[in-house]
Structure formats: structure tokens, C-alpha cells
C-alpha positions in Angstrom: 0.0 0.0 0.0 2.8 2.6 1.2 4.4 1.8 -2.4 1.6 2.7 -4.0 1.1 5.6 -2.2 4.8 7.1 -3.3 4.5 6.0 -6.7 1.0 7.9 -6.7 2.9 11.4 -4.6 5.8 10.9 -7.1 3.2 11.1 -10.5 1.6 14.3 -8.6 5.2 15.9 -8.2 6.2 14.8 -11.6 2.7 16.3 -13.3 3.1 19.7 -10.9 6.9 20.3 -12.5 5.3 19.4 -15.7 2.5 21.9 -15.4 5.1 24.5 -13.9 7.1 24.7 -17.0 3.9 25.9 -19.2 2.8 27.7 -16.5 1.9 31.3 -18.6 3.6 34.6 -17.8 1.3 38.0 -17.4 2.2 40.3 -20.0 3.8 42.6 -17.4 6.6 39.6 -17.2 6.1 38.3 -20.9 6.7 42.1 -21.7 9.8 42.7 -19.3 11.0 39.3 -20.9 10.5 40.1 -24.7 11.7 43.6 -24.6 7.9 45.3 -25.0 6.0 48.3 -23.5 2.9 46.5 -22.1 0.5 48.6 -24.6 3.4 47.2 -27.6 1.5 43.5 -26.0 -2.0 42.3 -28.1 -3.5 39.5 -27.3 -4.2 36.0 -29.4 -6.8 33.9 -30.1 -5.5 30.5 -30.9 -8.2 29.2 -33.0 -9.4 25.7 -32.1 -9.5 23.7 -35.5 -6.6 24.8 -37.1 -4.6 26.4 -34.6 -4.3 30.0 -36.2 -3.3 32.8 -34.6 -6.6 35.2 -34.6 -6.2 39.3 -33.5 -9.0 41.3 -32.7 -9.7 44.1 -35.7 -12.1 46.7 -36.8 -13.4 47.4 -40.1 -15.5 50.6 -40.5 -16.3 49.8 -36.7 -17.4 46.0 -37.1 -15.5 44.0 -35.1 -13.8 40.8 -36.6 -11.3 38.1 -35.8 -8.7 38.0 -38.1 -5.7 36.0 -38.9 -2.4 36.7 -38.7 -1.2 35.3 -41.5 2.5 35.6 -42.6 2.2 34.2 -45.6 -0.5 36.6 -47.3 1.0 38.8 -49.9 -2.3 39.9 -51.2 -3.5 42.2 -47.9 -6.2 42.3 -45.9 -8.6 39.9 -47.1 -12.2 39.0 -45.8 -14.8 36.3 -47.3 -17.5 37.4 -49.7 -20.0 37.3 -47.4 -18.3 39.5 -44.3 -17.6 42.2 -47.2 -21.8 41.6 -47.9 -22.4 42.2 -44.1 -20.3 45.2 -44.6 -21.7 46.9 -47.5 -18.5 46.8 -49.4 -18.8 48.1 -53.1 -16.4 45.4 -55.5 -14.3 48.0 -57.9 -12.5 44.9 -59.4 -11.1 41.6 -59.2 -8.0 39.7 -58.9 -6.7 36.4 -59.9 -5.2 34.2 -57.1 -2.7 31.4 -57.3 -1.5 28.2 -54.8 2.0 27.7 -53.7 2.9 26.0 -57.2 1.7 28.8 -59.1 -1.7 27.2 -60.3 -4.4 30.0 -60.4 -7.3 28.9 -58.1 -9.8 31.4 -59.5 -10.8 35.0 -59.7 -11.8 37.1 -56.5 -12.9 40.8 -55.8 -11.3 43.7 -55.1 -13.4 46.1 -52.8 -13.9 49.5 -52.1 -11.4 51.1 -49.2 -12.5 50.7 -45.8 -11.3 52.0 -42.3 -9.2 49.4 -40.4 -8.2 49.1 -37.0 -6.0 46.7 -35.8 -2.6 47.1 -33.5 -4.0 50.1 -32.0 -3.5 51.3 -34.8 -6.3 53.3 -37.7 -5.2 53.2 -41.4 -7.8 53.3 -44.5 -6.9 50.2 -46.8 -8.3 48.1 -50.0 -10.0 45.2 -48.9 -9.9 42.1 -50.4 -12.1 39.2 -51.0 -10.4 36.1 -49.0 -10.0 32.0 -50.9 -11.1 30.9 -47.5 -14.9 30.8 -46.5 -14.6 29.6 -43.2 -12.0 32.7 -41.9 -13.6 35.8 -41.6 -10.7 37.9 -42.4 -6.9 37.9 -42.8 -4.1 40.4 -42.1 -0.7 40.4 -43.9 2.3 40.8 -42.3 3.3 44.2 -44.9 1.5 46.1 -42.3 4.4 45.7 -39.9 7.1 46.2 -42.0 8.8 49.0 -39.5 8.4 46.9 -36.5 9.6 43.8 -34.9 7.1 41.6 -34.4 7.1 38.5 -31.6 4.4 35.8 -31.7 3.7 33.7 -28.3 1.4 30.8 -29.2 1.5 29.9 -25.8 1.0 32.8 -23.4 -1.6 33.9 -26.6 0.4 37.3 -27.0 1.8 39.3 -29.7 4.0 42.1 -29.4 5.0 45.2 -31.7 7.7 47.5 -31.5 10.5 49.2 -32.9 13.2 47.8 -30.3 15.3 44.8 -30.7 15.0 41.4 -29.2 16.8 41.1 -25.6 20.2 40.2 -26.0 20.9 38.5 -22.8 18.7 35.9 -20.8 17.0 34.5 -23.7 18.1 30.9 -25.4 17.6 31.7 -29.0 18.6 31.5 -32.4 18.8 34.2 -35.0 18.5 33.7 -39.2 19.1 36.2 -41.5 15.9 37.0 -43.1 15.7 36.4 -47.0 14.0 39.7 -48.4 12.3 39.3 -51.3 10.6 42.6 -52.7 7.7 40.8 -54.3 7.0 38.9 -51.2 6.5 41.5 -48.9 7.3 40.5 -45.0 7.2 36.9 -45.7 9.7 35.2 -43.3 11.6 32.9 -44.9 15.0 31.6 -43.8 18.1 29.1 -44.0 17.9 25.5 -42.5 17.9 21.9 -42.6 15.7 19.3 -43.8 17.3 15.8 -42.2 20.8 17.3 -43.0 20.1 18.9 -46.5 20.0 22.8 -46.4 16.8 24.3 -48.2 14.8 27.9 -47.7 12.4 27.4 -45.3 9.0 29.7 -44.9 7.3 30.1 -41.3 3.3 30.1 -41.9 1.6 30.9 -39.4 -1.4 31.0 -41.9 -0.9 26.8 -42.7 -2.4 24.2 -40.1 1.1 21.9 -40.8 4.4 21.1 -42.4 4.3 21.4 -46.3 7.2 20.0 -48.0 7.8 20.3 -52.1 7.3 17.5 -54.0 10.5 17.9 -55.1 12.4 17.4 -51.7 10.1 14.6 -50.9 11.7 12.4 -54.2 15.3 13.9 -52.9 15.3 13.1 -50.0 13.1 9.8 -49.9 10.7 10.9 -47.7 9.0 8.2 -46.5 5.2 8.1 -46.5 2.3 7.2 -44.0 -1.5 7.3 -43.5 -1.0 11.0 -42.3 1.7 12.5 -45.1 5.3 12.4 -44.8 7.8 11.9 -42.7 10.7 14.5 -41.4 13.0 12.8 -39.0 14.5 16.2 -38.3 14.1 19.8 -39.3 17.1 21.9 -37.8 16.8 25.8 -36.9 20.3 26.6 -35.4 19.6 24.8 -31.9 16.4 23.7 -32.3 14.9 20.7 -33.6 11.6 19.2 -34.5 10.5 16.2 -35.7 7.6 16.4 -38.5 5.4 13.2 -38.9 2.4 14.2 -40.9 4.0 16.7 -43.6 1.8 17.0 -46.9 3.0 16.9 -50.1 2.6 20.1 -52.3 4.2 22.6 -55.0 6.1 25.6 -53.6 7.1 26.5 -57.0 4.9 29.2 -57.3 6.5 30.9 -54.1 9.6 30.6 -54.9 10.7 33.4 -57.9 13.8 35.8 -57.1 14.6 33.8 -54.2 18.4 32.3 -53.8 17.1 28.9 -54.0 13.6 27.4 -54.3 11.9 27.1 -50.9 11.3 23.7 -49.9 9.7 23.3 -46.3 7.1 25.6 -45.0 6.5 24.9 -41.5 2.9 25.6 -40.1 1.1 26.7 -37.2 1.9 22.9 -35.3 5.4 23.8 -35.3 5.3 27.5 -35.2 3.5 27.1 -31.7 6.3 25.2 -29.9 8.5 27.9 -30.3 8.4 31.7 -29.9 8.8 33.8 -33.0 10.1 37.1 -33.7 10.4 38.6 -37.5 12.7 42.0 -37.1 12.1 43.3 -40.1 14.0 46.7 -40.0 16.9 44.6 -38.9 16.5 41.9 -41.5 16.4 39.1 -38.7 14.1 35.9 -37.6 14.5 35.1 -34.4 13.5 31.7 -32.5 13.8 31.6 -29.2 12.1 29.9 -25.9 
């Protein structure tokens, strides 16, 4: 009975230390860690089915959800029928493509419309999202002057025009690829189980994509989920990908150094925090 007992205390201890190391800072300390002001600090909404990161917005004084979504180079985007709710007038309309370059269909351009978002008020063209079941979707061009750090796990986001802490942080910093025709799309240097290939963060894709291309290289090897990754390697850290789906980055890939060959999703993404420093040309991963 008495080893039962311990065995039971000692799971209780274990499961507490556990639960310690999660345990979720305030944004006073999340702010004082991450170099931020506390109104620099937004909240997240980590969106249950695909594990987005959502921001609260305003257009012309609706309030929305929105994406962040790292990946849009179009700008922000809403579904036909939000931009109906709204009263949006369409002035035109715009052809949209996948990753490998394939156009998915025409889609309309509305009228400009006040948005607020990041404490922030700017007057913008709205588009019409490919995505029905996402109300809206913000690009990362409108933070272009900032450095931006995404917490999927304390649900915070901060803003500023600092730099990252240099001390007390385990982290690794990438040069970030610029690429003038993909606006604020982080994309980076690192390893695919050994082989070095361009790698985009997307916060805006539920998992791992990996080119079909590097799939056939590499020999990736298939199961009932997608592929396989024994290890993708940023600097320090590691992660092992075992449900990776097969796709075309081709499309993404023009006046880049190389092709891009990985994007890593919102599952990875989250395991990690995430800075872009865009006036400093820098991607940060860090703890």
C-alpha cells in the first residue's frame, strides 16, 4: 500500500513540475522578458481547429477576428460574405494562385475601408479572402517598421521598434531572405534531415508542407498522415515532423536564392516563440 502511495505522490510531483514549465507569464513579465512596452503587447486567439493565430480588428467599426497570416502577400482579405455584411462596393477583381503557381480562381477587389488593428487606424483596400470559413486575414506588410514576436502559448503578440533582448533568452537568430515581391514573408536558412533548403514560417498553414520535389530527394517516406521529417534543424532547435503534406512551392519561390522547400505551419510554429525583425532583417527563434 505505502508503495503505492509514493508511486501515486511521485506522478503528482512529476505532473506539478510538468505543469510548472507551461505555467503562462502575465504580460507585465512576458513584456519585461521580450523587450515590449505592455500597450506594444496584443492579445491571441488561438483558433481551435486549425490552430491559427486570430487578433482582434475593426473594419469601418465592425468587429472581426482576423488572422495573422504571414504568408498573405495579397493584404487584408475578408470572405465574400463579411464584405456583404459590410456593404463593401467590388471595384475589381483579382486572380489568385497556390504555392505551385496554379491560379485557383478570380476574386474581388473592394472598395477602401477603415481598419483598426494594433492600435492602430489606417484606410486600406479590402480584399475578398480564398477561404470561406476565416472571416478575415491580415498580412504581415502592415508591420514592415516593426519587430514583431508571436507567443502561441501565453496567446500574446508584441510590436515594436526595439530589438530582441540580448541576454537571458536561449535563442537562435536567421538572417531573413527579403524578397521585394513577397513583402514581410519570413523565410529563412535551414535543414531538412541534414540537407540545407529555404524554409517559410506560416503561421497562416495548419502543418508542415514539403515540395514534392524534396520529398523524391530526400526519400521521404510516406504514412497514412503525409510524410515523414526525422528532423528539421533551426540553429539549436529541432523538430521532428510526422504528418508533412506533399505540395508545390514553386509558385512561391521566384527571385529567391534557391527554391523554398519546407514551409513549417502553425503545429510547429506554436512550440517555439517567433520574432520577424524586419527593420533589422532578422528571424528570431527563441524559448
Amino acid at each position: 500500500m505505502k508503495k503505492r502511495i509514493f508511486i501515486f505522490l511521485g506522478i503528482l510531483l512529476l505532473s506539478s513540475t510538468l505543469a510548472g514549465c507551461r505555467q503562462e507569464l502575465s504580460i507585465r513579465e512576458w513584456s519585461n522578458r521580450y523587450g515590449f512596452a505592455e500597450d506594444e503587447v496584443f492579445p491571441l486567439e488561438i483558433g481551435e481547429k486549425y490552430g491559427f493565430p486570430y487578433v482582434d480588428a475593426e473594419i469601418n467599426g465592425q468587429q472581426i477576428k482576423m488572422m495573422f497570416d504571414t504568408a498573405n502577400m495579397v493584404g487584408i482579405s475578408i470572405s465574400a460574405e463579411l464584405a456583404e455584411q459590410l456593404g463593401l462596393d467590388q471595384t475589381g477583381e483579382m486572380r489568385c494562385f497556390d504555392s505551385g503557381g496554379r491560379c485557383i480562381g478570380r476574386f474581388a477587389v473592394f472598395e477602401e475601408a477603415k481598419v483598426k488593428v494594433f492600435g492602430r487606424e489606417n484606410t486600406a483596400t479590402i480584399y475578398e479572402s480564398t477561404a470561406d470559413d476565416i472571416d478575415g486575414f491580415l498580412p504581415p506588410s502592415l508591420l514592415l517598421n516593426y519587430r514583431v514576436t508571436i507567443d502561441y502559448r501565453n496567446k500574446l503578440m508584441g510590436i515594436a521598434k526595439t530589438g530582441f533582448p540580448e541576454q537571458g533568452i536561449r535563442k537562435e537568430v536567421f538572417p531573413l531572405i527579403v524578397n521585394p515581391l513577397n513583402p514581410g514573408m519570413p523565410v529563412i536558412a535551414g535543414f531538412v534531415n541534414g540537407e540545407k533548403v529555404l524554409i517559410l514560417l506560416d503561421t497562416g498553414s495548419s502543418r508542415t508542407c514539403v515540395d514534392e520535389r524534396l520529398v523524391n530527394k530526400l526519400n521521404l517516406p510516406a504514412n497514412e498522415r503525409g510524410y515523414e521529417i526525422k528532423e528539421v534543424r533551426l540553429g539549436a532547435f529541432r523538430f521532428r515532423i510526422k504528418n508533412a503534406k506533399k505540395v508545390s512551392l514553386a509558385g512561391i519561390s521566384e527571385r529567391y536564392p534557391g527554391p523554398i522547400m519546407l514551409i513549417l505551419g502553425s503545429d510547429t510554429i506554436a512550440k517555439v516563440v517567433f520574432t520577424v525583425d524586419y527593420p533589422n532583417q532578422k528571424v528570431i527563434i527563441s524559448e
